[in-house]
C-alpha positions as a Markdown table, in Angstrom:
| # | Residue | x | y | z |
|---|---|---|---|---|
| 1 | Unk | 169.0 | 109.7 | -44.5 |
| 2 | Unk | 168.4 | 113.6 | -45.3 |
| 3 | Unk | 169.7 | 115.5 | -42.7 |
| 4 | Unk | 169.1 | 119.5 | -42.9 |
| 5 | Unk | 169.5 | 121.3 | -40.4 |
| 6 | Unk | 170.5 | 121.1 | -36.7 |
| 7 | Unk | 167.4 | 123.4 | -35.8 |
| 8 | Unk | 165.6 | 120.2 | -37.0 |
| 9 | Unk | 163.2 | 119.3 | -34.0 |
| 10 | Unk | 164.2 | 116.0 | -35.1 |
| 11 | Unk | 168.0 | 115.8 | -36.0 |
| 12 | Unk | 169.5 | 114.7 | -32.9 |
| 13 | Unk | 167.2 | 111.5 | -33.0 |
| 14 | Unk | 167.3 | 111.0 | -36.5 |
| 15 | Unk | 170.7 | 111.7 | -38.0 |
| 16 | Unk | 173.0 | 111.8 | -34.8 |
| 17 | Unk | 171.7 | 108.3 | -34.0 |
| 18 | Unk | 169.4 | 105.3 | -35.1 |
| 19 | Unk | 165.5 | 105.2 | -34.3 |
| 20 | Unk | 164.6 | 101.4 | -34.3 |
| 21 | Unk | 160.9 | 100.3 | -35.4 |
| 22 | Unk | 159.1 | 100.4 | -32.2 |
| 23 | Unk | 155.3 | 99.4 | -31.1 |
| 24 | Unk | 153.8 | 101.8 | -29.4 |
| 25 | Unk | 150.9 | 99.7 | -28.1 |
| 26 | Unk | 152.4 | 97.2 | -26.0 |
| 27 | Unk | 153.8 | 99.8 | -23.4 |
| 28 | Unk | 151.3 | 102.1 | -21.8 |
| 29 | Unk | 154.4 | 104.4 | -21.2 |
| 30 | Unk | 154.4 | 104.9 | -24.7 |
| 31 | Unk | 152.5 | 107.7 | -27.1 |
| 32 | Unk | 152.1 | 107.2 | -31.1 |
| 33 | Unk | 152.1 | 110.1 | -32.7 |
| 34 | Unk | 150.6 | 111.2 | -35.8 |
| 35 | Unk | 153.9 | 111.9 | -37.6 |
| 36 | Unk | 155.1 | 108.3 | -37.5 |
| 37 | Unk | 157.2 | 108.7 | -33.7 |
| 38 | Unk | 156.7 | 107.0 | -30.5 |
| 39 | Unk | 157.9 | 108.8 | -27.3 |
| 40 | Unk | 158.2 | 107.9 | -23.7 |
| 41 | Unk | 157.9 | 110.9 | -22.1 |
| 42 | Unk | 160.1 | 113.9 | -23.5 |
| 43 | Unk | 162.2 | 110.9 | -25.0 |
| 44 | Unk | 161.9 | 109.8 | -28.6 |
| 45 | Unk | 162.4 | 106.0 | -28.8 |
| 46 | Unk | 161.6 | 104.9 | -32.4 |
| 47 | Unk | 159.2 | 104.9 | -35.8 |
| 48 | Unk | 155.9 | 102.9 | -35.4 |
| 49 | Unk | 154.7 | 104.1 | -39.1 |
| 50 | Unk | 158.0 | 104.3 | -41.4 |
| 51 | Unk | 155.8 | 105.5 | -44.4 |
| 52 | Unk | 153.9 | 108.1 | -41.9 |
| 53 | Unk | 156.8 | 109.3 | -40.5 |
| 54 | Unk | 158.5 | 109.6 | -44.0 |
| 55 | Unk | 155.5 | 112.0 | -45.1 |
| 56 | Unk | 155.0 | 114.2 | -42.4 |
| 57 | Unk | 158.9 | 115.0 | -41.6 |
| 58 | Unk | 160.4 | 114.4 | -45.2 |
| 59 | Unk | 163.0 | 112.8 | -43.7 |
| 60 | Unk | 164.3 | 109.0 | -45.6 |
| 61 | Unk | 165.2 | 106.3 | -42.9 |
| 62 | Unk | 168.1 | 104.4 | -44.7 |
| 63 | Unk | 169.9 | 101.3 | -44.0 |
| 64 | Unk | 173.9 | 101.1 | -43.0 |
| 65 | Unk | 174.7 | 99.5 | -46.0 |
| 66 | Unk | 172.8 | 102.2 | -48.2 |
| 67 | Unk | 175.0 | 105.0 | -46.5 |
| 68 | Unk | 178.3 | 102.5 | -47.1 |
| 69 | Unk | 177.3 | 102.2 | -50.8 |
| 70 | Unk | 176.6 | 106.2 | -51.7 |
């Protein structure tokens, strides 16, 4: 994963932790957005669209063993 910045809107939910694949349509608490995130509230809680979410925010979702292996 490409992290660049802490001002990153999302680097404390992508690079200081892990955002699991989530459906967003099974919870009405739950809001897709258009960049690839689902939120509850204020709080994000995962990817529904990994190829989305990799457009719109340039950031690379990558595996423990990828980041072992570099």
């Amino acid at each position: 994963m490409i992290c660049y910045s802490l001002t990153d809107p999302l680097y404390h939910a992508v690079c200081a932790g892990r955002l699991p694949d989530i459906s967003c349509t099974n919870d009405a608490q739950l809001t897709s957005y258009a960049n690839g995130t689902c939120y509850n509230g204020s709080d994000l809680v995962g990817v529904w669209n990994e190829t989305i979410f990799e457009d719109v925010t340039h950031l690379q979702r990558t595996s423990a063993s990828e980041e072992y292996y570099k």
